[in-house]
C-alpha positions as CSV (number, residue, x, y, z in Angstrom):
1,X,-125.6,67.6,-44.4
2,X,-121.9,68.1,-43.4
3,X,-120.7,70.7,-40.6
4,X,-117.4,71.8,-41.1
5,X,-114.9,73.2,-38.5
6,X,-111.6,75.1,-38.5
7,X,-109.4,75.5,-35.7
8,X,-106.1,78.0,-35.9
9,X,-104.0,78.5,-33.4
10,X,-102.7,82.5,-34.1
11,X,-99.5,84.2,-32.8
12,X,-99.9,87.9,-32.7
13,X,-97.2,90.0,-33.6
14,X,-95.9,93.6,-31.6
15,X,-98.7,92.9,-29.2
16,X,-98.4,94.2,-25.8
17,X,-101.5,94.2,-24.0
18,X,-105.0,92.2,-24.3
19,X,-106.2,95.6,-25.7
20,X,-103.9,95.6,-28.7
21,X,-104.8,92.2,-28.9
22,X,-108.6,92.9,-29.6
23,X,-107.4,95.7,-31.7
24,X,-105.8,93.1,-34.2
25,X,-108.5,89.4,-33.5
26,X,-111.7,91.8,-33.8
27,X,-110.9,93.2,-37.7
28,X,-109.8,89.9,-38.4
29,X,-113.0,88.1,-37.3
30,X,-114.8,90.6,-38.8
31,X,-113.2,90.0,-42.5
32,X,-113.3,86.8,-42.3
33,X,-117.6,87.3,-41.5
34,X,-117.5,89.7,-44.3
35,X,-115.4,87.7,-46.9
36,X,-118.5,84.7,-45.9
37,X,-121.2,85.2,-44.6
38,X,-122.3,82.0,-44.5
39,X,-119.9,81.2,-41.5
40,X,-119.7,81.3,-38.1
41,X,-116.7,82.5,-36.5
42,X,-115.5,83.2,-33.0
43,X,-112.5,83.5,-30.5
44,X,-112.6,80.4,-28.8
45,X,-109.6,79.7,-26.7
46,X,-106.0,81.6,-25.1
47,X,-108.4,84.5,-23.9
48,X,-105.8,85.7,-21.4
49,X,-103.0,85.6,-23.3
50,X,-101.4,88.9,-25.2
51,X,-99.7,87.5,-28.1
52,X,-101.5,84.2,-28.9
53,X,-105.4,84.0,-30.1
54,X,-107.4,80.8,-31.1
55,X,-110.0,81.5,-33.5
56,X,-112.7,78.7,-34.4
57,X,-114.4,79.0,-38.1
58,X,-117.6,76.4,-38.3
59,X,-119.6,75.8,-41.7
60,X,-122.6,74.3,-42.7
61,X,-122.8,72.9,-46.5
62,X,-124.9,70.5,-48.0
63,X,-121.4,68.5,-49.6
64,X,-118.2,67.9,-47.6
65,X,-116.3,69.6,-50.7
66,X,-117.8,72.8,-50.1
67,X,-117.4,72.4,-46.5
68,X,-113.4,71.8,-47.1
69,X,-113.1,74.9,-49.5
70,X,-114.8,77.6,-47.4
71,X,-112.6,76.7,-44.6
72,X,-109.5,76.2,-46.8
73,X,-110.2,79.8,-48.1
74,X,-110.3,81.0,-44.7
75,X,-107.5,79.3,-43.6
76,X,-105.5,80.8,-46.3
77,X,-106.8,84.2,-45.5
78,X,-105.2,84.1,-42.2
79,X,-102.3,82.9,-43.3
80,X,-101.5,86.1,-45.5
81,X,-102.3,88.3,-42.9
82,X,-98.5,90.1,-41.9
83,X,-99.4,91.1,-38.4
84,X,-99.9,87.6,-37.5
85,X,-98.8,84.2,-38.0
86,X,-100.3,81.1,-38.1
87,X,-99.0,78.0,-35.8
88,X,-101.5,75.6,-36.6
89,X,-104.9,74.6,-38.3
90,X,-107.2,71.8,-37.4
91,X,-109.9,70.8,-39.6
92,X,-112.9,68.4,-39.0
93,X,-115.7,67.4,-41.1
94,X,-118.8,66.3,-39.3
95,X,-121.7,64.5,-41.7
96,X,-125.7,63.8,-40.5
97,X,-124.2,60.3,-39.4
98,X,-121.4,61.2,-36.9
C-alpha cells in the first residue's frame, strides 16, 4: 500500500478579500474531487491570507506509480488554471513500511 501526498502552495490572482478567495479555492477543490474521486483533498494552510491558498491532495494506491500519476495529473491541473498561479508543489510517497 502506498499513500501519496501533494502539497501546492497557490497565489490567487485579483483577490481582494477572504470571500473572493473562497469564491476561487472552493470550485477548484471541487474539480479537482470531480476530475478523481478517488482523492482526498482539502485547504490546509495560509487560511487568513487573501491572495495565497495551500491546498493538500492525499492518495491511496495499491503501486507508488499510480500514486505519482494521480497527483502529477492534479498538479498539472492547477497549474493551467489562469486565475491562479502555482509557487510550489511538494510531493511525498508513503509505503506500509514508513
Amino acid at each position: 500500500m502506498y499513500v501519496g501526498a501533494l502539497t501546492l502552495d497557490i497565489l490567487l490572482g485579483d483577490v481582494r478579500s477572504l470571500k473572493q478567495k473562497r469564491s476561487v479555492v472552493r470550485p477548484l477543490i471541487a474539480e479537482l474531487q470531480r476530475r478523481y474521486p478517488s482523492i482526498a483533498v482539502a485547504e490546509t494552510g495560509h487560511l487568513d491570507l487573501h491572495r495565497r491558498a495551500e491546498v493538500s491532495v492525499a492518495v491511496v494506491s495499491a503501486t507508488a506509480g499510480n500514486c505519482n500519476e494521480v497527483l502529477n495529473a492534479c498538479e498539472r491541473m492547477v497549474a493551467f488554471r489562469p486565475e491562479i498561479e502555482l509557487l510550489s508543489a511538494r510531493q511525498r510517497l508513503y509505503n506500509d513500511e514508513d
